[in-house]
N, C-alpha and C positions, 0 to 999 in steps of 0.2 A: 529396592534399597540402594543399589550400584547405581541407578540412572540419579535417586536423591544425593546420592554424596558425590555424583561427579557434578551437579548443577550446583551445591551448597559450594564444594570445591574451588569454585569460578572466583576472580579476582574481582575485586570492585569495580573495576574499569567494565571489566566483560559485561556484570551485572547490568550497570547504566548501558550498554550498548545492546543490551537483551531490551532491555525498555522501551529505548529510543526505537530499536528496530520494532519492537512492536506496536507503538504510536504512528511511526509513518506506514506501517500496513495498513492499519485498524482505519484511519483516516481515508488512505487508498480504497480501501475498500467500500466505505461507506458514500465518497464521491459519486459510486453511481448509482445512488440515490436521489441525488441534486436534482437532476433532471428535470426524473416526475414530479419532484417540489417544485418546480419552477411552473410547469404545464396544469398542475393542480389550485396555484397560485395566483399564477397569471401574471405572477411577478417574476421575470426571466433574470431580469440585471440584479435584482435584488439578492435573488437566490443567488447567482455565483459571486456575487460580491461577497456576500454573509461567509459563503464557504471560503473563501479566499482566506479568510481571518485562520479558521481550523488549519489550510494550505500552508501557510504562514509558520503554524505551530510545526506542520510536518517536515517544515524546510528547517525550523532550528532543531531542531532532532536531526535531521540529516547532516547537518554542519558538524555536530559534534561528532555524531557517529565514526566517523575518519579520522579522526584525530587521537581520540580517547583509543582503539583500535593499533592505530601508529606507535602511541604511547606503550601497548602490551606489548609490540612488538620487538620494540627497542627495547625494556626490559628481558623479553626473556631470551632474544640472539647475544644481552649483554650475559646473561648467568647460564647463556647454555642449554635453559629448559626449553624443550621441545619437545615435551611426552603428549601432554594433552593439545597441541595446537590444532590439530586438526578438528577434533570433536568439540572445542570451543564455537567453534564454525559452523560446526554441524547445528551448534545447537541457537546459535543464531539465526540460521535458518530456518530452524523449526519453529523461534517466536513468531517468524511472517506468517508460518502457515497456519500457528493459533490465531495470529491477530485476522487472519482471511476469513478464518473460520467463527469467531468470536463477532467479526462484524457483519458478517452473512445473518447470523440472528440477529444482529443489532437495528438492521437495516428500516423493519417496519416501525421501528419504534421510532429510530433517527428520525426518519420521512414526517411521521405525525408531530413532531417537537420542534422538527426544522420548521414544517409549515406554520407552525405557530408563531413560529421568530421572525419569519419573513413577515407575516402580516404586522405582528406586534411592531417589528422596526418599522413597518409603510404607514405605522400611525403615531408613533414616535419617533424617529427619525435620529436616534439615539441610541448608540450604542452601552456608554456607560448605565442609561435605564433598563437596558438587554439585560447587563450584568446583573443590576439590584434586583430587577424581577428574578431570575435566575435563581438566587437565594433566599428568596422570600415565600412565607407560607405557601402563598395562590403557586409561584412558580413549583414549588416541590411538590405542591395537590396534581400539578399539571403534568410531572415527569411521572409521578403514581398511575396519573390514567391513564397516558397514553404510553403504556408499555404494551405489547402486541408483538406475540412470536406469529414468526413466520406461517404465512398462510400455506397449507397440502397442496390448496389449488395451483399455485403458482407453478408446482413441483409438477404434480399429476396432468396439470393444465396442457404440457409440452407438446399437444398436437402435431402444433404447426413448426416441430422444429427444423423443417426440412427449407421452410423459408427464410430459417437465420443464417447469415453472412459468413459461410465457413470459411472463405477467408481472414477476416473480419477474427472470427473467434482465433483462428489458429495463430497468426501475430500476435492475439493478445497476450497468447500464452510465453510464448518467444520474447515477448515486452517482457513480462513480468518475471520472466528466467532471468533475461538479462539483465534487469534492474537490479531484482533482488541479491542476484551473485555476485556482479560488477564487480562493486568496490572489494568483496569482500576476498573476491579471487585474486585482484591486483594487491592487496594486501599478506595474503596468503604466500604470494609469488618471492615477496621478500623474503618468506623462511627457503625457499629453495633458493634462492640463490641474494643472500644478504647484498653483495656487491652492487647489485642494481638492487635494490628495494625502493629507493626515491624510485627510479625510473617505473618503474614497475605498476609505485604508487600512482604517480598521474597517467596512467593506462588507463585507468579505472574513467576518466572522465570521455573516454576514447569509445567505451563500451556501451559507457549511459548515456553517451551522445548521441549513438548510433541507434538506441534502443527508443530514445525520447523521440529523435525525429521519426523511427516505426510510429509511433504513440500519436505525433502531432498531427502525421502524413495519412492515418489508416482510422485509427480508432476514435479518436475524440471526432475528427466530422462526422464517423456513421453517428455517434449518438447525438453529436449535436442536431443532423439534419433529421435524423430519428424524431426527435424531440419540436422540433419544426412541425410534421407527417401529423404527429400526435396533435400535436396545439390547435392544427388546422382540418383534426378531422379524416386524415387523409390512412392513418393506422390507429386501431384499437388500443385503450391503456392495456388490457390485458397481454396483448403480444409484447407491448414494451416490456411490462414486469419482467416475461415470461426471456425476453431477451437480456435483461437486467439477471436475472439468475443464470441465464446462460456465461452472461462475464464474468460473474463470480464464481463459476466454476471452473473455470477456464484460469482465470486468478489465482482460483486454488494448484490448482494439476500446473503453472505456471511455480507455481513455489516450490512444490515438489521437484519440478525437472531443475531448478535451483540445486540441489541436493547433488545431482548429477553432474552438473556443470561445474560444480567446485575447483575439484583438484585439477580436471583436465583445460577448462579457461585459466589455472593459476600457471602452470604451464606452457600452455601457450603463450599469455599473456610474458613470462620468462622469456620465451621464443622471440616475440616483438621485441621486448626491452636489449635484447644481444643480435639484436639486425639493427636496428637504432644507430 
């Protein structure tokens, strides 16, 4: 009853930025999906174009997220409230970790409805027909049946986990800390010390910059060349799955250390802003 009346509690602003945070995880999460649609498909360019659209959504949710955020902030340094700032945050963080988890079950179903769009677009070549399908009887017959919870095997299959990229996984996890907190530390940083909070605020791009090129430099080549192995025969779908579960979990335990990283990057990131 105390965890429902301190979420109900929450300003309108928080609310939208509970959302938003949870769209751009759910998204996040389902991306490493794409892949095997593309190796399944045979349509490589197609699939991450298509995804790029969904991308797209997660980047205007990202835009506002900092803003709307900005806005509580300068509200309540102006009236002084600072009781709940901290567990607002907290509970921001917690919508990534539902959306990581929410799209981990999503994931087989995404796979089978994406592979349908991509082929559907390679013979239409139309996006606005995507859409009308989309809503239309056949299209809702089509989301009905390809719903499909996660397969045990995937889980219990983990044999060979001794051949996945522990580095590979361990960055992932450090990506998705830092993403996740980023902004919300540099934001944060403003309640401790109001004077810099601008400064504080474009910290935040200092950390997700640092944390994207991890992402650019480490992670998206293992799966893109992964996804190469696969295409050409060269590794099993099964081990990719099996490696595809492996980021997602790693995604997860990523949001979590999120939790942990809060107060002491808000901090530090204070630290930076007063060497500046």
């Amino acid at each position: 009853m105390i965890v429902n009346r301190r979420f109900l509690s929450m300003s309108s602003h928080i609310l939208l930025v509970f959302i938003f945070t949870f769209v751009i995880h759910l998204i996040s999460t389902l991306s490493y999906s794409v892949q095997m649609v593309a190796v399944k498909t045979g349509r490589i360019a197609i699939s991450f174009a298509l995804f790029n659209i969904l991308a797209l959504v997660s980047r205007t949710s990202n835009s506002f997220q900092a803003p709307l955020l900005a806005k509580n902030i300068e509200q309540n340094i102006l009236t002084g409230s600072h009781a709940n700032v901290e567990s607002e945050f907290r509970w921001l963080l917690i919508s990534a970790t539902l959306a990581t988890i929410v799209g981990s079950f999503l994931i087989p179903t995404f796979q089978r409805l994406f592979s349908k769009v991509v082929l559907k677009f390679s013979a239409t070549r139309s996006i606005p027909s995507l859409v009308l399908h989309a809503f239309s009887k056949s299209g809702i017959k089509h989301l009905r049946d390809n719903m499909k919870a996660p397969s045990v095997h995937n889980i219990s299959g983990l044999k060979e986990i001794h051949k996945a990229p522990l580095m590979v996984l361990l960055l992932n996890i450090l990506v998705v800390a830092f993403l996740t907190t980023g902004v919300f530390s540099s934001l944060y940083a403003g309640y401790l010390d109001p004077s810099l909070r601008a400064t504080s605020s474009n910290l935040s791009a200092v950390v997700n910059g640092i944390a994207t090129i991890l992402m650019f430099v480490v992670v998206d080549p293992y799966l893109s060349a992964m996804t190469d192995d696969v295409a050409e025969g060269k590794v099993s779908e099964a081990f990719f799955r099996q490696c595809v579960v492996l980021l997602v979990v790693t995604r997860l335990i990523g949001t979590l250390l999120a939790q942990l990283l809060l107060v002491p990057g808000a901090h530090l990131i204070v630290a930076a802003a007063r060497m500046i």
